[in-house]
C-alpha positions in Angstrom: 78.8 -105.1 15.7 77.5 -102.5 13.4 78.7 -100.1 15.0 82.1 -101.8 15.3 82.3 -102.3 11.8 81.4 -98.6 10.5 83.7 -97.4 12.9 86.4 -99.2 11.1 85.2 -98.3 7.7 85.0 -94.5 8.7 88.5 -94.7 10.2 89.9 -96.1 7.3 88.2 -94.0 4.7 89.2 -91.1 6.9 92.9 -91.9 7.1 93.1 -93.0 3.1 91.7 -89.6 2.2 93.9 -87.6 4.2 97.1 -89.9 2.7 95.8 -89.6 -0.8 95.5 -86.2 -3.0 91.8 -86.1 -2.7 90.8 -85.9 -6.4 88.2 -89.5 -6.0 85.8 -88.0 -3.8 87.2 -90.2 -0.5 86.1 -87.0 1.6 82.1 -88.4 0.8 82.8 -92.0 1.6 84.6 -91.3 4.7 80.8 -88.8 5.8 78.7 -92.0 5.3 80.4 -94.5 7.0 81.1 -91.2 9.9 77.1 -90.5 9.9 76.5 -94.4 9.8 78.9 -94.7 12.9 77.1 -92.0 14.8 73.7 -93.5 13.7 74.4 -96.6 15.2 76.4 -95.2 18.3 72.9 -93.5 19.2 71.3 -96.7 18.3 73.1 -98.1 21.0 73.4 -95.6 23.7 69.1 -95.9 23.6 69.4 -99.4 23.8 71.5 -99.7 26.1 69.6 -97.2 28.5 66.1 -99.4 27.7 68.1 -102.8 28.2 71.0 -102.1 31.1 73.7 -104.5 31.5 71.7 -107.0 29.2 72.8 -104.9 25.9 76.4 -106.2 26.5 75.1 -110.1 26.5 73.8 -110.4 22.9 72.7 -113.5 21.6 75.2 -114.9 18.6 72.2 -115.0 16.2 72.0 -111.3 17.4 75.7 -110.6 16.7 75.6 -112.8 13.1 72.6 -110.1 11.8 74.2 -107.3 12.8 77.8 -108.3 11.5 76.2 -108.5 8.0 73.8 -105.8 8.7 77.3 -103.5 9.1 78.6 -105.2 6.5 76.0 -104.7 4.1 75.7 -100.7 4.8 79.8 -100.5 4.2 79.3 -102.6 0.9 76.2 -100.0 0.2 78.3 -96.8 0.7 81.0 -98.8 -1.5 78.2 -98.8 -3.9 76.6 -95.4 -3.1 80.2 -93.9 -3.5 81.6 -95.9 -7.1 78.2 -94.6 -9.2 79.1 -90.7 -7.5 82.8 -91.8 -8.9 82.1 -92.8 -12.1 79.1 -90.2 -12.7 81.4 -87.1 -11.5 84.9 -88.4 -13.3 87.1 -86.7 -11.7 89.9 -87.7 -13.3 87.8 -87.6 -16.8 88.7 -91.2 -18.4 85.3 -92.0 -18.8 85.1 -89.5 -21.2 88.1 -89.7 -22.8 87.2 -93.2 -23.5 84.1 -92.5 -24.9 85.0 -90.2 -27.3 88.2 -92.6 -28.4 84.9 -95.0 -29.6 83.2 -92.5 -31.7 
């Protein structure tokens, strides 16, 4: 499932940064949730070769923790990538702003 989800996040990132001009960093977001996808597809090509057929029978406690483990890293890239947004400005209102207030 956290593979699943990353996948999407990565795929959407991906497509919204080649649509958009580029100037909000999109390129960064879209190489986490990419190097979380191929994190977790390793994740589960190892546990798949340790488990067998098993690893496609998960429990659903098993599937509820890693929905919001996948959820939880896209929310944390969300994160990781706003603060590298709003530290870099690209598009410089922060600073605008904050020499209006002076």
């Amino acid at each position: 499932m956290t593979l699943l989800i990353t996948v999407f996040a990565a795929v959407t990132s991906t497509i919204v940064w080649y649509v958009t001009s580029g100037n909000m960093r999109l390129g960064m977001l879209s190489l986490m949730y990419w190097g979380a996808a191929l994190m977790w597809f390793v994740d589960a090509v190892a546990e798949y070769i340790e488990k067998g057929a098993e690893y496609f029978t998960p429990a659903a406690a098993d599937m509820i923790n890693d929905c919001y483990l996948g959820l939880s890293a896209v929310a944390f890239g969300l994160v990781i990538w706003l603060v590298t947004v709003l530290i870099k400005d690209p598009k410089g209102k922060i600073g605008t702003a904050l020499m209006k207030n002076k």
